[in-house]
C-alpha positions as CSV (number, residue, x, y, z in Angstrom):
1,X,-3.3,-28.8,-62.1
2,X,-4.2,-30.1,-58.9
3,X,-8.2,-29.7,-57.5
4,X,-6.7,-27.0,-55.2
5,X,-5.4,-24.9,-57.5
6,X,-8.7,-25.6,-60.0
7,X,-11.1,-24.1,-57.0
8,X,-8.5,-21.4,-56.5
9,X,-8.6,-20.2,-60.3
10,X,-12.3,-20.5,-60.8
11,X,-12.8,-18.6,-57.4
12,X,-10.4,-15.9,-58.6
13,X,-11.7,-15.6,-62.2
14,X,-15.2,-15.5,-60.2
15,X,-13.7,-12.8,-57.3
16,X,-14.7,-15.1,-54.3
17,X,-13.5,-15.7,-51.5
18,X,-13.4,-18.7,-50.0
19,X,-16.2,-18.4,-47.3
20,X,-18.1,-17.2,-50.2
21,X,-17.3,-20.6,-51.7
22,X,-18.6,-22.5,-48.8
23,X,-21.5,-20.6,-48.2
24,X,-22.7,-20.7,-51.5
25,X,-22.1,-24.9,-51.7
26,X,-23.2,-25.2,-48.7
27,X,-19.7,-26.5,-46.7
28,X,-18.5,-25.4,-43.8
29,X,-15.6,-22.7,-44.1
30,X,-13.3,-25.2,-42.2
31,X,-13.4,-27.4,-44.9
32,X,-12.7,-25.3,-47.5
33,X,-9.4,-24.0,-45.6
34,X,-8.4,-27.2,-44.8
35,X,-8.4,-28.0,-48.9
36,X,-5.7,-25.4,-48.9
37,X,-4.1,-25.1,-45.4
38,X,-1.5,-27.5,-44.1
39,X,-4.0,-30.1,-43.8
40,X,-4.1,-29.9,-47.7
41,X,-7.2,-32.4,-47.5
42,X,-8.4,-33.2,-51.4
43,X,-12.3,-32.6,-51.5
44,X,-14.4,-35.8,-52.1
45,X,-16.5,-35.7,-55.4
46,X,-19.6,-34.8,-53.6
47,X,-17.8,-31.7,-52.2
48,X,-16.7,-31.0,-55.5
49,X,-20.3,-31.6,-56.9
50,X,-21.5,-29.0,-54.3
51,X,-18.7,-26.7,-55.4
52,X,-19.8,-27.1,-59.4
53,X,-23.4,-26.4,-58.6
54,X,-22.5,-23.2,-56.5
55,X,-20.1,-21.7,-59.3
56,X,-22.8,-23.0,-62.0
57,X,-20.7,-25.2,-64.0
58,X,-20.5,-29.0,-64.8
59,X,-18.2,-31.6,-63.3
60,X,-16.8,-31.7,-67.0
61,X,-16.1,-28.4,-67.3
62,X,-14.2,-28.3,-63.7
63,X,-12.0,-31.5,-64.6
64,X,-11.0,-30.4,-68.1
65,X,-11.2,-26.3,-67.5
66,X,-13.2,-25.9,-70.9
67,X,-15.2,-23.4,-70.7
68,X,-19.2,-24.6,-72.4
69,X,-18.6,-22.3,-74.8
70,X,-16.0,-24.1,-76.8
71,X,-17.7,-27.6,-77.2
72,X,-21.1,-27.9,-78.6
73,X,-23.9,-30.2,-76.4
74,X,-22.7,-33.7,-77.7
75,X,-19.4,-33.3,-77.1
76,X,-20.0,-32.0,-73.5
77,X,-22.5,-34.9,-73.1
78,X,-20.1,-37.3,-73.7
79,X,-17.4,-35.6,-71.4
80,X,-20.0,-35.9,-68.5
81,X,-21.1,-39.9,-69.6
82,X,-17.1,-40.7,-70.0
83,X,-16.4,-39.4,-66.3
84,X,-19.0,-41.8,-64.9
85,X,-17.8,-44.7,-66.7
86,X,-15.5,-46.4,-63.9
87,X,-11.5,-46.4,-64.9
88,X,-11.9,-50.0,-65.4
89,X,-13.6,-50.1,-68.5
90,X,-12.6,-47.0,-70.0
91,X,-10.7,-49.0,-72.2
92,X,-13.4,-50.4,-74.0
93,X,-14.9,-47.3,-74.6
94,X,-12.0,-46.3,-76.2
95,X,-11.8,-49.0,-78.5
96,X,-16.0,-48.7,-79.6
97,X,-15.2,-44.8,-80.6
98,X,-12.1,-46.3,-82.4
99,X,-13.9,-49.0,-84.1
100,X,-16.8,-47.0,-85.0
101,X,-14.4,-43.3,-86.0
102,X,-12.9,-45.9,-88.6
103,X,-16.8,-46.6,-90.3
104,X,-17.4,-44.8,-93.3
């Protein structure tokens, strides 16, 4: 699923438009249409920061479409951690939860 179509789906399970989109985030309605248009511009991650505050959910919950619900506050903690830690060295987070998942 692209970001597009992620805004699209939460706008339509929401029933906004896409002005109401903007105005709530605080964008200006050109730039939302040109994330969909023929421009098909991808919104930078403060845009899509401004877009999760307006709709009310986390950057975690807009990347992975979980809904809060379904994952208790540690487990959407370390969604929200994971995303910050740079591609780079995702790796070696991978291996600590390994190493330490194998502890009894």
């Amino acid at each position: 699923m692209t970001i597009q179509e992620r805004i699209e789906e939460l706008l339509i399970k929401r029933k906004w438009s896409k002005n109401k989109l903007a105005r709530e985030a605080g964008l200006y309605s050109t730039t939302v249409y040109d994330w969909f248009n023929e421009k098909h511009f991808t919104p930078d991650r403060k845009s899509i920061e401004l877009v999760c505050a307006a709709l009310d959910i986390s950057l975690t919950e807009f990347y992975s479409g979980i809904d809060d619900g379904e994952l208790d506050g540690e487990q959407m903690l370390l969604l929200e951690l994971f995303e910050m830690v740079p591609k780079g060295k995702r790796k070696v987070v991978f291996e600590l939860l390994r190493s330490l998942s194998d502890e009894k």
